[in-house]
C-alpha positions as CSV (number, residue, x, y, z in Angstrom):
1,X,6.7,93.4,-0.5
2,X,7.5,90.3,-2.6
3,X,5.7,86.9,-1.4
4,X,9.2,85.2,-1.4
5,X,11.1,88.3,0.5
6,X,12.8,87.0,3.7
7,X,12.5,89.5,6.6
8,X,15.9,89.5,9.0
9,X,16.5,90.8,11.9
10,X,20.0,93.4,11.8
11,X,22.6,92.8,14.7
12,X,20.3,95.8,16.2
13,X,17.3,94.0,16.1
14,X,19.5,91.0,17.8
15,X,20.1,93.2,20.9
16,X,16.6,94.7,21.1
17,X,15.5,91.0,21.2
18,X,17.6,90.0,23.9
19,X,17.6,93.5,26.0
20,X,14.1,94.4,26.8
21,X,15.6,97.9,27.8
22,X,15.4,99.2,24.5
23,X,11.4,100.2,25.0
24,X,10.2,98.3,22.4
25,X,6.2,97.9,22.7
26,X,5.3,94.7,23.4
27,X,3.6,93.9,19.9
28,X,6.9,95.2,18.4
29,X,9.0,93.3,20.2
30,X,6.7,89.8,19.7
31,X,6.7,90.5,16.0
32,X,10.7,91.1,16.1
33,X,10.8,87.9,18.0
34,X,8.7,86.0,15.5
35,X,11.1,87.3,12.5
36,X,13.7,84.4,11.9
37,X,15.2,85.0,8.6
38,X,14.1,81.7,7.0
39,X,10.3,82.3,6.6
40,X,8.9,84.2,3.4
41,X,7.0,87.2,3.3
42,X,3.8,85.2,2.5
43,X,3.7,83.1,5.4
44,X,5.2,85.8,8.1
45,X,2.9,88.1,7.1
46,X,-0.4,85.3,8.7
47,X,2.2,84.9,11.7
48,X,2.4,88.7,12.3
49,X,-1.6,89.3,11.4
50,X,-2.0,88.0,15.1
51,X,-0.1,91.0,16.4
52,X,-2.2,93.8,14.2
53,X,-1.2,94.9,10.5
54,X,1.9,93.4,9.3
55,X,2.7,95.6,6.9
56,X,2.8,98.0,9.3
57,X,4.7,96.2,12.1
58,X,7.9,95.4,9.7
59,X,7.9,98.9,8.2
60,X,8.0,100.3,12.2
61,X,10.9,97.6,12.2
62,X,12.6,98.4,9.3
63,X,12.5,102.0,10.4
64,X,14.5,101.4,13.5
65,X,17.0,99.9,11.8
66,X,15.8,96.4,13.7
67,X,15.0,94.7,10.3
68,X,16.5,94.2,7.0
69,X,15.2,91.9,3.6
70,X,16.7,90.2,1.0
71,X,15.0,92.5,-1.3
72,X,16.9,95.5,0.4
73,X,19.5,96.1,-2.1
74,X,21.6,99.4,-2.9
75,X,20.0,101.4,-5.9
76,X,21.3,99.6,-8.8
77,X,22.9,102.6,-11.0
78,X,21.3,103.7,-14.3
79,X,23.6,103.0,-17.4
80,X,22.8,105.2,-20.6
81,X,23.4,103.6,-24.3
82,X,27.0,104.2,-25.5
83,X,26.6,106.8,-28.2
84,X,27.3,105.8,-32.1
85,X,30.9,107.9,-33.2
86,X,29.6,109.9,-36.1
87,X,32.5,109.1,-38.8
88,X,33.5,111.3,-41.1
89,X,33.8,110.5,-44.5
C-alpha cells in the first residue's frame, strides 16, 4: 500500500455500515466505519492500529468487496514494440 492511497468504502461497504445485520465483527465494522475516503493510507493506517493490524483489517475489507482504493485500477495491458518491416532491396 502507497502512503498517499485513499481507502473507500464500495456501495456494499455503505450498507454493511448502516445495517448491522450483515455479521460484521465488531473491529471490522469500527474500522469500515472509520474509512471515509478522504484520509491517506499513512494516516488511516495510525487510526486503524487502535483496532489491531491495519494491514490486515483493509485486506479482510477489501476481500468482501466492502473497500475499494484509488490505487485499484484494472491491469493496464502490455504493449509489445512495433516490429521494423524488413525492406527489400
Amino acid at each position: 500500500m502507497f502512503d498517499v492511497e485513499i481507502f473507500y468504502k464500495t456501495e456494499l461497504g455503505r450498507l454493511a455500515v448502516g445495517d448491522r445485520s450483515y455479521g460484521l465483527h465488531q473491529r471490522l465494522r469500527a474500522a469500515l466505519i472509520l474509512i471515509d475516503g478522504k484520509t491517506p493510507w499513512l494516516k488511516l493506517r495510525a487510526m486503524l492500529a487502535q483496532l489491531g493490524d491495519p494491514d490486515s483489517l483493509v485486506q479482510q475489507l477489501t476481500e468482501l468487496g466492502l473497500l475499494e482504493s484509488d490505487h485499484s485500477l484494472p491491469a493496464m495491458p502490455i504493449f509489445q514494440p512495433a516490429r521494423e518491416h524488413a525492406t527489400a532491396h
